[in-house]
MARMI-990121 format. One record per residue: residue in one letter; x, y, z of N, C-alpha, C, O in turn. Coordinates in steps of 0.1 Angstrom, whole numbers. Each point is the difference from the previous one (the first is absolute). Layout:
BEGIN
[node 'A',[X,Y,Z],[X,Y,Z],[X,Y,Z],[X,Y,Z]]
...
***
This chain:
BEGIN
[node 'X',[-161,-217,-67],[14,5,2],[1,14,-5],[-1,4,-11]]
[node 'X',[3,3,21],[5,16,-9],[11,2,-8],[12,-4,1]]
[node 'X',[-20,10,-10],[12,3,-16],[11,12,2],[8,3,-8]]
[node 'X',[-10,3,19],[13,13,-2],[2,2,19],[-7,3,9]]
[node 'X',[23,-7,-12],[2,3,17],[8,16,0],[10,3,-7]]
[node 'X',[-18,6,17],[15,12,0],[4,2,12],[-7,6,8]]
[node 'X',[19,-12,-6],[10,2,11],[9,18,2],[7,7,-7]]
[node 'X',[-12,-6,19],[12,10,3],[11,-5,4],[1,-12,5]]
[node 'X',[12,25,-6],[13,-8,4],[2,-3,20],[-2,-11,6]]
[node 'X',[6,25,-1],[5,4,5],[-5,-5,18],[-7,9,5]]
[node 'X',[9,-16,2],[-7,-6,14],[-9,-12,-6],[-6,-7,7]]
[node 'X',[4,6,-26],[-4,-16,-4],[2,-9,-8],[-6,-10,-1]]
[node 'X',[17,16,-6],[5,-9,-11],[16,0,4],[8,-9,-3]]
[node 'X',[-6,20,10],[13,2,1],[0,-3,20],[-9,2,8]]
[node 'X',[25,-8,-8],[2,-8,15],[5,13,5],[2,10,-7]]
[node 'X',[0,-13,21],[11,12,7],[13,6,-4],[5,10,5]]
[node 'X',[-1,-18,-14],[15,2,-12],[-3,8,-11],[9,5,-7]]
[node 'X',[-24,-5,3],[-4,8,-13],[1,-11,-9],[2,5,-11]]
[node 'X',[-2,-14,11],[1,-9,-9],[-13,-10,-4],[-8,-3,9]]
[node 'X',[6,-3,-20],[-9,-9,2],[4,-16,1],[9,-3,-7]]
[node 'X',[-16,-8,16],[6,-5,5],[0,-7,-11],[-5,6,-10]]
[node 'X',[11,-26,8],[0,-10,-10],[-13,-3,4],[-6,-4,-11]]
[node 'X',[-1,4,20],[-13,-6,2],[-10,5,-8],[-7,-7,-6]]
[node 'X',[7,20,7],[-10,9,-7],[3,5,-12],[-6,10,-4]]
[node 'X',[19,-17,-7],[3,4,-8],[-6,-12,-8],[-5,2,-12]]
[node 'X',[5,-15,18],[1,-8,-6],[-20,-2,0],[-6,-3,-10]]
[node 'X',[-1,6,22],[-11,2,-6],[-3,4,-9],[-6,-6,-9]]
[node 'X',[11,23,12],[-9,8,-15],[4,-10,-13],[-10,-2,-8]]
[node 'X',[20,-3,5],[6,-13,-14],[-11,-4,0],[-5,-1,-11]]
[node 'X',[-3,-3,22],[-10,-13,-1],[-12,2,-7],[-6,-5,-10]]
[node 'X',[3,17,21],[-14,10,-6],[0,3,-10],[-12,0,-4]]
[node 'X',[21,3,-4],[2,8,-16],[-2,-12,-8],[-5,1,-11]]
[node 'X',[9,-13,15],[-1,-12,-3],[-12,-9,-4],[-2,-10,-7]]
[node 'X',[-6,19,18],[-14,-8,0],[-12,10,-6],[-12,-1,4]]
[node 'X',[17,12,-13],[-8,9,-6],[-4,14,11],[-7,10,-4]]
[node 'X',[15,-11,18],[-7,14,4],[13,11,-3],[12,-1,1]]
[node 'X',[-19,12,-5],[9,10,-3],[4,8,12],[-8,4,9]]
[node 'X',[23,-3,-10],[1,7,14],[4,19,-5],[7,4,-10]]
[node 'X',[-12,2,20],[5,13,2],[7,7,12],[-6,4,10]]
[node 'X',[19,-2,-14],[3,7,11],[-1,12,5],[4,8,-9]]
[node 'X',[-11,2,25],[-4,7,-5],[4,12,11],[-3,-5,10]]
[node 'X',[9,16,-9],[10,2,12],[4,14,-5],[-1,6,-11]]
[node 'X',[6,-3,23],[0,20,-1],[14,0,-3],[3,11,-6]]
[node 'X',[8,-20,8],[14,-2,-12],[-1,8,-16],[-10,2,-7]]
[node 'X',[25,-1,6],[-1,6,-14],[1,-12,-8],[7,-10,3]]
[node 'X',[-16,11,-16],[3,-12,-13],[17,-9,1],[2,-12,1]]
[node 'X',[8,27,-1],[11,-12,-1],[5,-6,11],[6,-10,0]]
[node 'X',[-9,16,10],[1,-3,18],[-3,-14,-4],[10,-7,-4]]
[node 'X',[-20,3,4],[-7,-12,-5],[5,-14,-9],[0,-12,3]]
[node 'X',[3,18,-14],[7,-6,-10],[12,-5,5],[4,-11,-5]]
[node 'X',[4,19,15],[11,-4,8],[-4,-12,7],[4,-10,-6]]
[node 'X',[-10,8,15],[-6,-5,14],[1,-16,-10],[9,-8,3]]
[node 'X',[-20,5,-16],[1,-8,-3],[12,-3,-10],[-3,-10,-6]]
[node 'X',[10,13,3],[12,-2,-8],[7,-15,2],[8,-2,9]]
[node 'X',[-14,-8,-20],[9,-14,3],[-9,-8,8],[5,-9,6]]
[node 'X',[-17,12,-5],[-9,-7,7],[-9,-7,-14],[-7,-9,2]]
[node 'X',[8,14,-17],[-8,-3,-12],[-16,4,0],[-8,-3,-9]]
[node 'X',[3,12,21],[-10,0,0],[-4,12,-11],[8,10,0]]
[node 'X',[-20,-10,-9],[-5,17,-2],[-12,3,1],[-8,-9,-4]]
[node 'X',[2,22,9],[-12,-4,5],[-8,19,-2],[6,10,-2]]
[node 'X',[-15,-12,2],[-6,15,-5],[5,8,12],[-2,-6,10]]
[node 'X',[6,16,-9],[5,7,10],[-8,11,4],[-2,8,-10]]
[node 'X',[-3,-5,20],[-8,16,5],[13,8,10],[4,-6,10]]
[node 'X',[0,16,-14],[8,5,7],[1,16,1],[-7,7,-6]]
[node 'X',[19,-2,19],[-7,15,7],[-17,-3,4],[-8,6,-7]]
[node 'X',[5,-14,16],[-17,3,4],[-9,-2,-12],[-11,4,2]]
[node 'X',[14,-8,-13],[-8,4,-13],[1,11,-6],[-11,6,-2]]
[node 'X',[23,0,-2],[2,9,-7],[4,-7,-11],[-4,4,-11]]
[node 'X',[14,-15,10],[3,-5,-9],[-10,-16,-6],[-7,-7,8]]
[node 'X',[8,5,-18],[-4,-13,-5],[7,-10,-9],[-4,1,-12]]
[node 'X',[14,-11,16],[6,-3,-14],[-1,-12,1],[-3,-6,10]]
[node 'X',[4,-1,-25],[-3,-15,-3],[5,-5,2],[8,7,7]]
[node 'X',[-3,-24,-9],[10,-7,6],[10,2,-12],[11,-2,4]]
[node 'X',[-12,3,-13],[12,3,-10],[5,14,2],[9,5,-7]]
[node 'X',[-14,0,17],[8,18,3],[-5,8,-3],[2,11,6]]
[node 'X',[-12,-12,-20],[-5,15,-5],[-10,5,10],[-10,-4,5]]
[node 'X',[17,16,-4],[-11,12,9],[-16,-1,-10],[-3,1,-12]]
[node 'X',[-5,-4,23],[-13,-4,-6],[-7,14,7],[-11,3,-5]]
[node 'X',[14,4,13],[-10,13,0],[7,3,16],[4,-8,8]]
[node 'X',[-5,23,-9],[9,5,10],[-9,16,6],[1,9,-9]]
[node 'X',[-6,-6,17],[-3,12,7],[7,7,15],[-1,0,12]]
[node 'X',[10,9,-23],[8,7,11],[-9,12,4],[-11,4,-5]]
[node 'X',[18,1,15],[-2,11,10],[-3,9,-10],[1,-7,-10]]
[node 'X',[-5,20,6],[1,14,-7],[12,7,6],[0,1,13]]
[node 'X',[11,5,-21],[10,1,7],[-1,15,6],[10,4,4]]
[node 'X',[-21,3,-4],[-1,15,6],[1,-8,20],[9,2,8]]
[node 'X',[-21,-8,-5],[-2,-8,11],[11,-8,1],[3,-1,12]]
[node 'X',[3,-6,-19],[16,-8,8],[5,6,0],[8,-4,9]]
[node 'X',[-2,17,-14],[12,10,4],[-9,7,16],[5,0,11]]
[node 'X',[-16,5,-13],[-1,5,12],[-4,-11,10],[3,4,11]]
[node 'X',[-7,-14,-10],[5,-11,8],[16,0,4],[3,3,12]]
[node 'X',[5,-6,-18],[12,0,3],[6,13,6],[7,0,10]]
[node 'X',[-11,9,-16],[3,9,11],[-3,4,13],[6,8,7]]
[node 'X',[-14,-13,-5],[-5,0,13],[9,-8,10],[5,3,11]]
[node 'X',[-5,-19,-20],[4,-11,11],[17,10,2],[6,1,11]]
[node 'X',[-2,4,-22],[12,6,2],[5,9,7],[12,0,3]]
[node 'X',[-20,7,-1],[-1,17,15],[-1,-10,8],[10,-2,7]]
[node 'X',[-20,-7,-6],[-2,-4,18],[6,-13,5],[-4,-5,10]]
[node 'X',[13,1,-17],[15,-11,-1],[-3,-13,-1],[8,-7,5]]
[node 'X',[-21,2,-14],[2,-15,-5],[7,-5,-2],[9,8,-3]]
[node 'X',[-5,-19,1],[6,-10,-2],[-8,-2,-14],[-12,1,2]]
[node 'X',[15,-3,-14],[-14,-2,-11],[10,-7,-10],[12,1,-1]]
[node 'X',[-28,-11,-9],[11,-5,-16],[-11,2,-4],[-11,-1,4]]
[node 'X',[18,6,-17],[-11,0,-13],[1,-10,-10],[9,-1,-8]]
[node 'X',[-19,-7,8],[1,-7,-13],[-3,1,-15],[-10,5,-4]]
[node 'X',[21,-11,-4],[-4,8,-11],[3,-9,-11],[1,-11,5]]
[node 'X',[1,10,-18],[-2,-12,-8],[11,-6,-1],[1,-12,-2]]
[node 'X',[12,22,4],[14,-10,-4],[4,-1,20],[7,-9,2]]
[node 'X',[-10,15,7],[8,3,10],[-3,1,18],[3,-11,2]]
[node 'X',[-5,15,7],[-3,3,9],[7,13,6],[12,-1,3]]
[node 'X',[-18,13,-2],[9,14,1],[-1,2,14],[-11,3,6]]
[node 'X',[24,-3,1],[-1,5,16],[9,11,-1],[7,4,-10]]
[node 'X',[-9,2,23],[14,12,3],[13,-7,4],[2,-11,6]]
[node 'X',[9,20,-12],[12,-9,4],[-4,-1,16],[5,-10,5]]
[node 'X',[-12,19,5],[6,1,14],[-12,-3,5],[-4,6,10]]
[node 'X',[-3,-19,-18],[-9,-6,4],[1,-13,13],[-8,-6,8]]
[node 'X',[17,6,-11],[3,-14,10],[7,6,11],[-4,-5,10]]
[node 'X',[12,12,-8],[4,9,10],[-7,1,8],[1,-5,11]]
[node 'X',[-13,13,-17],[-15,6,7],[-4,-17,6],[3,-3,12]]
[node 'X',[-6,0,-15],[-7,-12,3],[12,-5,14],[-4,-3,12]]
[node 'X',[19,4,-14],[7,-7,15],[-1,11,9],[8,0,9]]
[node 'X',[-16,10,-10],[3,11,9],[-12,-3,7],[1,-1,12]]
[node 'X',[-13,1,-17],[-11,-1,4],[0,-16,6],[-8,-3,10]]
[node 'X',[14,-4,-14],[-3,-14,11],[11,1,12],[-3,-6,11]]
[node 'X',[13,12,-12],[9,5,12],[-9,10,12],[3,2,12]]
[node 'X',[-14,5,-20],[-5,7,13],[-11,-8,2],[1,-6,11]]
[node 'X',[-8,4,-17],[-11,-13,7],[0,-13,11],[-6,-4,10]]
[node 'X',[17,0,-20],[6,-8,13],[8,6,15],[-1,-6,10]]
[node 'X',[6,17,-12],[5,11,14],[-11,5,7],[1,5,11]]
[node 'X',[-17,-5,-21],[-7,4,11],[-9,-9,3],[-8,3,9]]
[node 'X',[8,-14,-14],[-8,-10,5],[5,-10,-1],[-3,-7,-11]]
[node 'X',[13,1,24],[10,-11,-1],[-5,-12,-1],[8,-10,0]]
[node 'X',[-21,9,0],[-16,-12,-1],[7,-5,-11],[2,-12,1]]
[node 'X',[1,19,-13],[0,-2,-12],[6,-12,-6],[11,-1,5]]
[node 'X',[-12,-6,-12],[11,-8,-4],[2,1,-15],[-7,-2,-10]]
[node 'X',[18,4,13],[13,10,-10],[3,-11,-8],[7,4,-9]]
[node 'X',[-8,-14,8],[1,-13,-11],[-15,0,-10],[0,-1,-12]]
[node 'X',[-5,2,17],[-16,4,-10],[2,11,-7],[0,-1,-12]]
[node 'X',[3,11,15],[1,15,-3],[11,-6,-14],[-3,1,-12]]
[node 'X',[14,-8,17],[8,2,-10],[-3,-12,-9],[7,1,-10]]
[node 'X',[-14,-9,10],[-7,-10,-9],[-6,7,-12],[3,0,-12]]
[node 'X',[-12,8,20],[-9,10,-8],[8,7,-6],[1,-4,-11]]
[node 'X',[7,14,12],[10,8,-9],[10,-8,-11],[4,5,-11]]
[node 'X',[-1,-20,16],[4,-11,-10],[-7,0,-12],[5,1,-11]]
[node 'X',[-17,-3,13],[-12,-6,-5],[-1,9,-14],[0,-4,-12]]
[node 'X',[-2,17,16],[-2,12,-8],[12,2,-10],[-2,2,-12]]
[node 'X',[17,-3,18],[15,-1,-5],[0,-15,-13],[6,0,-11]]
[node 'X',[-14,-8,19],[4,-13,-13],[-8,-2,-9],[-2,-11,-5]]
[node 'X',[-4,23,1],[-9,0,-15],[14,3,-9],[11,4,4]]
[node 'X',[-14,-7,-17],[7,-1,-15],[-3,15,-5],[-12,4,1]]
[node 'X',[22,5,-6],[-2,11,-10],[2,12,6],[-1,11,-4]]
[node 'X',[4,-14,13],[4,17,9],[6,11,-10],[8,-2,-10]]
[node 'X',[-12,14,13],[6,8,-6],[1,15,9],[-10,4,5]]
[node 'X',[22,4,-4],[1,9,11],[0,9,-5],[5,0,-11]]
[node 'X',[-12,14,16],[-4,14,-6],[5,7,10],[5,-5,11]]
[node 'X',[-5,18,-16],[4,13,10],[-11,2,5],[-1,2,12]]
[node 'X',[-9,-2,-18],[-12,8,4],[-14,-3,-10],[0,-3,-12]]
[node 'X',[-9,5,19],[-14,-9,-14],[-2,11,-8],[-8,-2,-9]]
[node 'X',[14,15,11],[4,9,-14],[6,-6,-9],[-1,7,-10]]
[node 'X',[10,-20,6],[7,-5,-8],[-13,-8,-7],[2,-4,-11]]
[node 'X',[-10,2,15],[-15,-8,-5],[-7,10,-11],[-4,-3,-12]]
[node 'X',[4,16,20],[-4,7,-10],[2,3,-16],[-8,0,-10]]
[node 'X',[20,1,12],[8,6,-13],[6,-11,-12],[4,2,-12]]
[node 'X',[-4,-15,21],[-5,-11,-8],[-10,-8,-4],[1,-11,-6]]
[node 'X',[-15,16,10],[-10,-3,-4],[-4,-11,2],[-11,-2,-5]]
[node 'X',[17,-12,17],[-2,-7,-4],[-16,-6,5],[-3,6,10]]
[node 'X',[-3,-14,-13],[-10,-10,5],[-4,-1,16],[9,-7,5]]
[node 'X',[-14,9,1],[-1,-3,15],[-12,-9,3],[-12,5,0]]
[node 'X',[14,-19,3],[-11,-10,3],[0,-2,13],[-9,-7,5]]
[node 'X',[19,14,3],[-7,-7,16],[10,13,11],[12,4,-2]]
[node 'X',[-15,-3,5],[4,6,11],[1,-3,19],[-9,4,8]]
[node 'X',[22,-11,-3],[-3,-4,14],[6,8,7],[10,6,-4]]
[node 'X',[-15,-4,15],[8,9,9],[2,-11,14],[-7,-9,3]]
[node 'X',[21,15,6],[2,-12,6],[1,3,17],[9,9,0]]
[node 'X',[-13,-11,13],[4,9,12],[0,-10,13],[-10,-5,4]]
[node 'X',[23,2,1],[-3,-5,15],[-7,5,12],[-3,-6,10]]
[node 'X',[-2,25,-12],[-7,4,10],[-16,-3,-5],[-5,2,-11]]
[node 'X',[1,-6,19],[-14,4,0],[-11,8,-2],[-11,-1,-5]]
[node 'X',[20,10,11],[-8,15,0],[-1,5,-16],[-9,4,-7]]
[node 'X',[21,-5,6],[5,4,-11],[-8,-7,-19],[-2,5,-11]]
[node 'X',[1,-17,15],[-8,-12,-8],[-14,6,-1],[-8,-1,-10]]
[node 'X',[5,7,20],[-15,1,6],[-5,19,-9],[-11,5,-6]]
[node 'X',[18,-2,7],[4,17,-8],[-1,-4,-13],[-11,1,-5]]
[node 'X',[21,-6,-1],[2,-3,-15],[-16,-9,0],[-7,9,-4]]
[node 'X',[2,-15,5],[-10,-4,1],[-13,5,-5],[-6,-2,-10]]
[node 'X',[3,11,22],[-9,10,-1],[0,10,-10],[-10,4,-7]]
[node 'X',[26,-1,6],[0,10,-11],[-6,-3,-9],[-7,8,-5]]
[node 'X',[9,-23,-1],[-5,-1,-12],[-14,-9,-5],[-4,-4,-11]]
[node 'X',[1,3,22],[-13,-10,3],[-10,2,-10],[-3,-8,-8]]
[node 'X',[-2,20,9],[-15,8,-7],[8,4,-15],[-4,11,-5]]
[node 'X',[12,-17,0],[7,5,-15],[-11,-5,-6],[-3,-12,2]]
[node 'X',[-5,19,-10],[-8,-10,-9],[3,-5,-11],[-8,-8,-5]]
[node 'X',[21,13,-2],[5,-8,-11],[10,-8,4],[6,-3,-10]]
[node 'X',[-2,-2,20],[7,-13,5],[-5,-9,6],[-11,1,5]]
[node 'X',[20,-15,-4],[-5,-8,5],[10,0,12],[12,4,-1]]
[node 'X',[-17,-10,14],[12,3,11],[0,-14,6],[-7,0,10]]
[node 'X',[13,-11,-12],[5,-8,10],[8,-1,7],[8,9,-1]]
[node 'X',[-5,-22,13],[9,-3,9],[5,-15,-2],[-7,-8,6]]
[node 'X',[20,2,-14],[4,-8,-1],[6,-3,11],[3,-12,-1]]
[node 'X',[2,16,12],[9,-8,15],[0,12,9],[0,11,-6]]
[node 'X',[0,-11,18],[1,8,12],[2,9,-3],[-9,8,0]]
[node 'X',[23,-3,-4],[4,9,-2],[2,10,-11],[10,7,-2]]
[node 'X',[-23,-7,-8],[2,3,-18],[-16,4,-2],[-11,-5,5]]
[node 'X',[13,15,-15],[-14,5,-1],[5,-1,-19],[10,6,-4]]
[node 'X',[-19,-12,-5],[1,6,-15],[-10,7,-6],[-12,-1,2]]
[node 'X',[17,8,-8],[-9,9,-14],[-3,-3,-15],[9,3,-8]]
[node 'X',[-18,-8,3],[-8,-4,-11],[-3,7,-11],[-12,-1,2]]
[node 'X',[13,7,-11],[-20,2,-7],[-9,-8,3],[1,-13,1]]
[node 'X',[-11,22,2],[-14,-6,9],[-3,-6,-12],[-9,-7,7]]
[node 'X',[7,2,-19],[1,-14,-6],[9,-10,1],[-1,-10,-7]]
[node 'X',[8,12,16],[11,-11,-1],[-1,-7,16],[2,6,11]]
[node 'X',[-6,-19,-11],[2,-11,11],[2,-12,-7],[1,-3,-11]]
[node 'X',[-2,-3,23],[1,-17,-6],[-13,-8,-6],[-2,-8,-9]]
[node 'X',[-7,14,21],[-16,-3,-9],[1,3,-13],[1,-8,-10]]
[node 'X',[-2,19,11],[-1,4,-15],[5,-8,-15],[-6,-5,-9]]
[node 'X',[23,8,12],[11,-11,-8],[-8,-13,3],[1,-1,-12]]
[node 'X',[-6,-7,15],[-1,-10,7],[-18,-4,-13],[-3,-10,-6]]
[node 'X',[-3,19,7],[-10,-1,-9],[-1,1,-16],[-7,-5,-9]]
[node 'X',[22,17,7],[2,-1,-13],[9,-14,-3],[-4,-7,-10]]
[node 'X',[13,3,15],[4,-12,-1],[-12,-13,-3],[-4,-4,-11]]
[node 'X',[0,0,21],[-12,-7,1],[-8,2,-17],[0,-9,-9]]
[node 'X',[-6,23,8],[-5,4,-10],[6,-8,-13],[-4,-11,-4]]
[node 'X',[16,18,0],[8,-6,-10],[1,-16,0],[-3,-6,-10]]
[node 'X',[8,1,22],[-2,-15,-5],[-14,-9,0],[-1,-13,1]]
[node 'X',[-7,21,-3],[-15,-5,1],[-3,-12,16],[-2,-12,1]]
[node 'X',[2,20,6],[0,-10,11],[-8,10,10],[5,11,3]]
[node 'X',[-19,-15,3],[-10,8,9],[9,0,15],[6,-9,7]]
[node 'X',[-9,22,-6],[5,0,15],[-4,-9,10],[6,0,11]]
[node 'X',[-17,-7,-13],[-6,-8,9],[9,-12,-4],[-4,-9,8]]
[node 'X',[13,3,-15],[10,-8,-1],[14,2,4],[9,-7,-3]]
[node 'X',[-8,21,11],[11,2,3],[4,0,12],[-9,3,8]]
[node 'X',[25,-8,0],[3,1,11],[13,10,2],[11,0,-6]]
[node 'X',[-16,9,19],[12,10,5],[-1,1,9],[-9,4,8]]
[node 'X',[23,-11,-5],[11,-1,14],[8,11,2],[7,6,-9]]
[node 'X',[-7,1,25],[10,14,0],[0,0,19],[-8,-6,7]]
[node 'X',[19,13,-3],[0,5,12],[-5,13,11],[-4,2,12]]
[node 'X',[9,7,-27],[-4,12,5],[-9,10,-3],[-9,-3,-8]]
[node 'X',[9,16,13],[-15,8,-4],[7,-1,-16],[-5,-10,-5]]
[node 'X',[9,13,0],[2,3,-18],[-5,-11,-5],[-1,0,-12]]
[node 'X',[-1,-11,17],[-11,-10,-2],[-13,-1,-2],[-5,-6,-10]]
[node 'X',[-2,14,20],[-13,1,1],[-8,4,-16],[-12,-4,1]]
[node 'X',[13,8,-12],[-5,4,-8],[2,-12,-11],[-9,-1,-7]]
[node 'X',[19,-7,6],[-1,-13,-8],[-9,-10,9],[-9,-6,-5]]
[node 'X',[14,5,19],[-10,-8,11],[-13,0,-3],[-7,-11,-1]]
[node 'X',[3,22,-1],[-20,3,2],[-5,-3,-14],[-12,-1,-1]]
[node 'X',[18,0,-6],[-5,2,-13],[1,-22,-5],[-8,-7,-7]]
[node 'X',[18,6,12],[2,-13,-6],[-11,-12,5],[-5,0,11]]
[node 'X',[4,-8,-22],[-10,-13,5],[6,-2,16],[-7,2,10]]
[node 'X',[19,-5,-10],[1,-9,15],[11,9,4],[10,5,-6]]
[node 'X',[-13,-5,15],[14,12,8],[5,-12,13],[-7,-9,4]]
[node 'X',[22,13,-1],[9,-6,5],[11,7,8],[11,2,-5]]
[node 'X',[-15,0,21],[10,1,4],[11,-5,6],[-2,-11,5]]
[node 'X',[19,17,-4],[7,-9,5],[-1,4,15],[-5,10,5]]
[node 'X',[13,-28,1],[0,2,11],[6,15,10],[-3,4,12]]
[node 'X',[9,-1,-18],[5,13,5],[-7,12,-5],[7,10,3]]
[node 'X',[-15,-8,-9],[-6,14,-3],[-7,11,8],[-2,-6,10]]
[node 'X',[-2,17,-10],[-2,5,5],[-11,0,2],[-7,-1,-10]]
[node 'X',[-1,2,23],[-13,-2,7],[-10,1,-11],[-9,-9,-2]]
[node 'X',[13,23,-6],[-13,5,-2],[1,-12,-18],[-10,-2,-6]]
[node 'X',[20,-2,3],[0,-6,-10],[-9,-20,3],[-6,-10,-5]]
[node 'X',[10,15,16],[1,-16,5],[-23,2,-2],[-7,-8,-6]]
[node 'X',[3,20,13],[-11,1,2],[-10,1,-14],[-11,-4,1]]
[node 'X',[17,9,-13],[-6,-1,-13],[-3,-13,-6],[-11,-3,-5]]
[node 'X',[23,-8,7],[3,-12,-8],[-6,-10,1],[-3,-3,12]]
[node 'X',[-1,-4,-21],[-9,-16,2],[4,-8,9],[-8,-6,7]]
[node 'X',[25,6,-7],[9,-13,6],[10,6,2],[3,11,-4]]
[node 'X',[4,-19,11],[17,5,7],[6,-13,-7],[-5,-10,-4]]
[node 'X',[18,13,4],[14,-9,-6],[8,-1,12],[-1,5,11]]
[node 'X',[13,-13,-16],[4,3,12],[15,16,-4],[1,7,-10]]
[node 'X',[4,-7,19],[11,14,1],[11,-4,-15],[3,-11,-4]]
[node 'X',[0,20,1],[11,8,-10],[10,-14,3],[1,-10,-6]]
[node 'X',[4,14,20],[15,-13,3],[-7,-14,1],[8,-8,4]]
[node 'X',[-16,5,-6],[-9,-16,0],[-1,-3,-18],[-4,-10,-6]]
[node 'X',[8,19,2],[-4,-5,-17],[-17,2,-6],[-4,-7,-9]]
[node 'X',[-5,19,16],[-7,2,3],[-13,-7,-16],[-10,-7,-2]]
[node 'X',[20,16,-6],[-7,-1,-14],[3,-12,-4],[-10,-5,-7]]
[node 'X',[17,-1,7],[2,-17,-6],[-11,-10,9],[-5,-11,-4]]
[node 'X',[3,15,11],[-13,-5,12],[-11,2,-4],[-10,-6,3]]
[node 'X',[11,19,-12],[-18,5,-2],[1,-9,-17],[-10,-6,-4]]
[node 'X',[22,8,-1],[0,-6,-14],[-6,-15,-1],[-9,-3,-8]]
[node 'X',[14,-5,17],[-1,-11,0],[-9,-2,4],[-2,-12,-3]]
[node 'X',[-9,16,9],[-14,4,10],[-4,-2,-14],[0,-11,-6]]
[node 'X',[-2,22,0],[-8,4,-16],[2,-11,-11],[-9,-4,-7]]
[node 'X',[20,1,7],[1,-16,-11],[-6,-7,2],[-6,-3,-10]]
[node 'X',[4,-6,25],[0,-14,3],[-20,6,7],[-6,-8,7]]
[node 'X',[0,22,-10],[-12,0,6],[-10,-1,-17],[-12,-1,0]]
***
């Protein structure tokens, strides 16, 4: 039986509501039950997280922002690699001239522009006007999605980051155009001190190029004395791929993305099937 499971949230722990269901809550009970340690492990901020499970009694080692953060199940920040803030201010500036939509995460908060969301109904109002293909109920799922994280906090401008010094573990930027996804992209592709993933269609994040989930995923592991070759990691999307490759048994869900689906030992079934209570119970009773 493998001794350490790490779950991502977001298309696999979490249903179409953002929620996790009774099914998969009451697994993980089981699992922690029967000696495997779980980690949850997900490009969310620490307390985003802390929310999600609130009143469920679960606590569980947390990897969070992509592995920028690491905290125990009792809460203490166990090791944290932010951005250098010369490169997150000029990151942000950038996304800022050329009209992102962006959050920064940071240890107490999530920092957007007040006329962040604005930006975002403006740009799904022309997308959909030029390509009436579109369906404008996904679009706004997706902008939901982004809206019902925990800790928001609104700035004038990521000059207010400056002058307060604070921490920067993650950086997302967010675009319904394509084109536009495809730009911010490239821009930052060949950074060699970041790490650059794609957590959902429409979102590109920024790292320190020490910080993924592999990585967090090994120091965790490390610390509880348990060989990676005893380990299982379940995820959907590319910000997966780096805990996927590295773990004893990799696990995709039914809905994941091709190229995730193409890494993984095994498939589960989808996020709305209770995907991970399916793989849990797989793992106990094998």
């Amino acid at each position: 039986m493998s001794k350490l499971m790490a779950i991502d949230l977001d298309g696999t722990l979490l249903n179409h509501q953002n929620r996790i269901s009774a099914e998969n809550i009451e697994a993980i009970k089981k699992a922690q039950k029967d000696g495997i340690e779980i980690v949850v492990a997900t490009g969310r901020a620490y307390f985003d997280v802390k929310a999600l499970f609130e009143g469920t009694e679960i606590e569980t080692w947390i990897i969070a922002a992509n592995g920028a953060t690491i905290h125990t199940p009792s809460g203490e920040l166990y090791q944290s690699t932010p951005i250098d803030q010369p490169k997150a201010l000029e990151i942000l500036q950038w996304l800022e001239e050329e009209g992102y939509y962006y959050e920064v995460f940071s240890q107490k908060a999530i920092l957007t522009p007040q006329n962040a969301r604005e930006l975002l109904a403006i740009e799904m109002d022309r997308v959909v006007s030029a390509n009436p293909e579109v369906n404008l109920e996904e679009l706004q799922e997706a902008a939901e999605t982004q809206y019902s994280q925990s800790g928001f906090q609104f700035i004038s401008s990521y000059k207010e980051i400056q002058s307060t010094n604070v921490e920067v573990y993650n950086i997302l930027a967010f675009t319904f155009h394509n084109e536009k996804w495809k730009r911010g992209w490239d821009h930052f592709k060949d950074e060699r001190e970041l790490t650059l993933v794609s957590s959902a269609v429409h979102n590109f994040e920024l790292e320190h190029k020490d910080a993924s989930k592999g990585n967090a995923l090994t120091k965790v592991a490390n610390e509880l004395g348990v060989p990676l070759s005893e380990t299982v990691a379940v995820g959907d999307s590319l910000n997966d791929l780096s805990m996927l490759k590295i773990a004893g048994k990799s696990v995709a869900m039914g809905n994941a993305h091709p190229e995730v689906k193409e890494v993984c030992d095994e498939m589960t079934l989808r996020n709305i099937e209770h995907g991970v209570a399916h793989l849990i119970e797989k793992i106990r009773t094998n």
